[in-house]
N, C-alpha and C positions, 0 to 999 in steps of 0.2 A: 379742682377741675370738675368734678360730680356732680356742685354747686351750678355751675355754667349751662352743663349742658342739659337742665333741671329747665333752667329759660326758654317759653317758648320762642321758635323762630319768629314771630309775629313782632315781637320786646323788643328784638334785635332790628328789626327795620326800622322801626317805630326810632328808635336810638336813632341808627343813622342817618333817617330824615331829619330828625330835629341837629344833628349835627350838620349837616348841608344847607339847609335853611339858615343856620345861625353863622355859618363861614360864611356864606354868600351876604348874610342882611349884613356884616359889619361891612361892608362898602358903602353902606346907607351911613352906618353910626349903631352905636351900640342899642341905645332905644329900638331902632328899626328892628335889629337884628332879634332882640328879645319880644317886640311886637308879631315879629312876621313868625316864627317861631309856635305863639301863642296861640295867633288866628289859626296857623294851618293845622295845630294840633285838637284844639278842640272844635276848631271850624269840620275837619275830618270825622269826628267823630257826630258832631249837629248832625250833619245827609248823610252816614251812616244806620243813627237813632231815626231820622224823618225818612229816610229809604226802609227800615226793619231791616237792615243785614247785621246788625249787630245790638239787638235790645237788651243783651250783659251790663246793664248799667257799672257794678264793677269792675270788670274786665274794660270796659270803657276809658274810665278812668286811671285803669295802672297804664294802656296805650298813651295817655295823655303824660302821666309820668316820664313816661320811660322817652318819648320825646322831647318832653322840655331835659331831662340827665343830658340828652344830646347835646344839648344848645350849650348846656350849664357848663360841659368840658368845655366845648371851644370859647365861654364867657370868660371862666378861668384862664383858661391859656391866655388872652388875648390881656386881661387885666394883669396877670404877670408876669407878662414883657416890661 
């Protein structure tokens, strides 16, 4: 648990979106779902880097992480049904 709460709050949204994004794009098809997923993750972070609210280039990157994890649960769940 000490692990957990170690994550910042930031990881944790970042999860969640790419989890809602990728429940919502399998209505499209799996492609969509991993496409839309993709855009909005690093699409979010491009006008982030081009606005300066977040020039952490790695920090960047684990946000991009830690949204596609989102996706990747609900890809897994859906692929083993």
């Amino acid at each position: 648990m000490k692990l957990l709460n170690e994550i910042p709050m930031d990881k944790y949204q970042h999860y969640i979106a790419g989890t809602l994004i990728a429940a919502v794009g399998l209505y499209l098809g799996i492609g969509w779902s991993i496409g839309l997923v993709a855009i909005a993750a690093v699409g979010k972070k491009v006008v982030d880097y081009k606005l300066d609210q977040s020039p952490d280039v790695p920090e960047m990157m684990w946000d991009i992480v830690a949204t596609m994890l989102g996706g990747a649960m609900v890809w897994i769940g859906w692929l083993a049904k």
